[in-house]
C-alpha positions in Angstrom: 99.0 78.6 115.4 102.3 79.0 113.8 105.5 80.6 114.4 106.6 84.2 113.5 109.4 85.0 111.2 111.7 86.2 113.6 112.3 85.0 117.2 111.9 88.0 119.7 115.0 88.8 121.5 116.4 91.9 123.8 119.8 93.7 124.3 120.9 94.7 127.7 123.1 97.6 127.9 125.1 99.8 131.0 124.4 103.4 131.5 127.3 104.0 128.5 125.3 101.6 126.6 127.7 98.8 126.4 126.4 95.3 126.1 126.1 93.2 129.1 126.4 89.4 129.3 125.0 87.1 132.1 122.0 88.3 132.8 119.1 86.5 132.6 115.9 87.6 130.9 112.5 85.9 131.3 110.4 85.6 128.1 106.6 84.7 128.5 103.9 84.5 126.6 101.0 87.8 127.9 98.0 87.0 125.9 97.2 85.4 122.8 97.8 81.7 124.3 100.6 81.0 122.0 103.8 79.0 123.2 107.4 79.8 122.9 110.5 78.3 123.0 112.8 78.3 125.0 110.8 78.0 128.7 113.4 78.8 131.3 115.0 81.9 131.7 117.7 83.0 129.2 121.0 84.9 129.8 122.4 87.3 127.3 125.4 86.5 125.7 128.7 88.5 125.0 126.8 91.0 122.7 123.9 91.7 125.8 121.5 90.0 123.2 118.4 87.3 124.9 116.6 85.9 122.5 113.7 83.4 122.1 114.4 79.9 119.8 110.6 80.0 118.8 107.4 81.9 119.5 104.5 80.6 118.0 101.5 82.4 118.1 97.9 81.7 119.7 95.0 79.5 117.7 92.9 82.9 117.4 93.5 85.6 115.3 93.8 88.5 116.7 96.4 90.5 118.7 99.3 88.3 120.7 101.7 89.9 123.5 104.9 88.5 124.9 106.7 90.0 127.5 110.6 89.9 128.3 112.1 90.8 132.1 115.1 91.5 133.1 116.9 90.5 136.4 117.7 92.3 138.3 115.3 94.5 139.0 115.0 98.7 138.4 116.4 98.1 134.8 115.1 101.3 132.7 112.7 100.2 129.8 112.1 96.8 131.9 109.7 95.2 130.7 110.0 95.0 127.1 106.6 93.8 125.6 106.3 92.7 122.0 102.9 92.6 120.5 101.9 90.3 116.8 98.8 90.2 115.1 97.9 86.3 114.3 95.8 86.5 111.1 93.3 83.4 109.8 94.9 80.7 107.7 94.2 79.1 104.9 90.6 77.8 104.5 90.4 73.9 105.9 86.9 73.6 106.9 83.3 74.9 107.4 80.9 76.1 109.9 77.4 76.7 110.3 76.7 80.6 111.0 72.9 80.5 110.4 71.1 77.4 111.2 67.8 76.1 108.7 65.1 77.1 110.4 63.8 74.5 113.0 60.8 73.6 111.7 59.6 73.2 107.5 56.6 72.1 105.8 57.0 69.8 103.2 57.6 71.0 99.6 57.6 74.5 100.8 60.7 77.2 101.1 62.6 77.4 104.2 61.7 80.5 106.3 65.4 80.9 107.4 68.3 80.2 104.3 71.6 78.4 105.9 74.5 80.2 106.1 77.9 78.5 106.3 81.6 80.2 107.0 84.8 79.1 105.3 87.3 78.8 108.5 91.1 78.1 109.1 92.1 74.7 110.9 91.2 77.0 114.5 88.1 78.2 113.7 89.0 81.6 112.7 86.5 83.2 109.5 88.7 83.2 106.3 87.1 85.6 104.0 88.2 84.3 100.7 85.7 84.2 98.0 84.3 82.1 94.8 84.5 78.7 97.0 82.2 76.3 95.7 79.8 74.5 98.9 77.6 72.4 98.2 74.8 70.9 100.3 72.4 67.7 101.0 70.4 65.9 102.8 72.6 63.9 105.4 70.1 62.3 107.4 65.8 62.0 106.5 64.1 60.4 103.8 63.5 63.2 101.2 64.2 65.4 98.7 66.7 68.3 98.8 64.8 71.2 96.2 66.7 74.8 95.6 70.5 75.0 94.0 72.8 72.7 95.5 75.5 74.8 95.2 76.7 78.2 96.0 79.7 79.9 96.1 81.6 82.2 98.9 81.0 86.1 98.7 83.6 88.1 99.7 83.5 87.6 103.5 83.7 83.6 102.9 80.2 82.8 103.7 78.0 81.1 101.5 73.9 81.7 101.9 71.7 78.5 100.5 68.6 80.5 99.4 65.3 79.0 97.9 66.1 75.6 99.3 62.9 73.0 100.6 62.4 69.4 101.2 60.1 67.3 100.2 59.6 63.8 101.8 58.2 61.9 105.1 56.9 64.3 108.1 60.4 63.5 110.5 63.5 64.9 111.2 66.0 66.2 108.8 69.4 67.2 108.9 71.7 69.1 105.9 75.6 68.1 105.4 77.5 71.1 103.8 80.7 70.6 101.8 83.4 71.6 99.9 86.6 70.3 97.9 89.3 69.9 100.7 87.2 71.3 103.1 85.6 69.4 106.3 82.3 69.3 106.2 79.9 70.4 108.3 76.1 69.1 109.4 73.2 71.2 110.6 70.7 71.1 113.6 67.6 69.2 112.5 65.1 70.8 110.6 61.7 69.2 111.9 59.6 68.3 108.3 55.8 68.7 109.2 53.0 68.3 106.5 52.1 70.8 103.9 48.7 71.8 102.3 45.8 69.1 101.8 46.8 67.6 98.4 45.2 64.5 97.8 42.3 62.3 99.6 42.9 58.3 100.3 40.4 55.6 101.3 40.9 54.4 104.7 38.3 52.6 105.7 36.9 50.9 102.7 32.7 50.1 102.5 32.2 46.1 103.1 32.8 44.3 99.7 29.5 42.6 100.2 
């Protein structure tokens, strides 16, 4: 999603390699689904040189293509593709990689432990660690047991093991967050009752 250091730009030269001006070069973005600047067609100047003002790479990291032609055609080495490799940014938000599991019983360990990413501003993973995330109940009316907070490993994810609720049988869902980070909010986990723990009257004998 940004720009790369140095705009792309091409030199057209004769068959004794001198530079030739005033011809025009088409720069386009091939793959990557970044933009650049400028979008029209761009003549080279007295030095043979076209060159791009701006080319800012796709939202996805991963490898980005961008493709120059020269008119006329039958130029040798036309096209001229340039390839760069868009990396993750900075980490500006989190997202659920592994779900709670759909269904608990009250007071008792999840089956499944959530799992949450550190991302860039796109989506991409950024795998930096020792980020502190910490986690609650967002919606339900319960308790959150198990540590509230853990930190990134290496490849930016943070696993929330040991964790349970304990509340009303209803639907519960987790909010997951972290200091300049947006946050992120699970599925629902469906809370269903746990073991027999404790007998109450409900229909009481006559009080005569």
């Amino acid at each position: 999603g940004s720009a790369v250091a140095t705009a792309p730009s091409v030199v057209v030269h004769d068959v004794s390699n001198n530079p030739v001006s005033g011809v025009a070069v088409t720069l386009a973005v091939a793959s990557g689904g970044g933009s650049l600047l400028p979008v029209a067609a761009v003549n080279t100047n007295a030095s043979g040189v076209a060159a791009a003002t701006s080319w800012t790479l796709g939202p996805a990291a991963g490898a980005n293509t961008l493709r120059a032609d020269a008119a006329p055609a039958g130029i040798t080495g036309d096209p001229v593709t340039f390839t760069a490799t868009a990396v993750a940014g900075g980490a500006g938000r989190l997202g659920m990689v592994t779900q709670p599991p759909a269904t608990a019983t009250n007071g008792a360990a999840f089956t499944q432990a959530p799992v949450v990413q550190l991302q860039d501003v796109n989506g991409n993973a950024v795998a930096t660690a020792g980020i502190a995330v910490s986690v609650a109940i967002a919606s339900g009316t319960g308790t959150l047991n198990g540590p509230p907070t853990q930190a990134t490993d290496a490849n930016g994810r943070a696993t929330f093991t040991g964790l349970s609720i304990t509340g009303l049988a209803g639907a519960f869902t987790l909010q997951f967050t972290g200091a300049g980070l947006t946050g992120v909010t699970s599925t629902a986990v469906n809370l269903v009752a746990g073991s027999a723990a404790r007998l109450a009257i409900t229909t009481s004998p006559p009080a005569t």
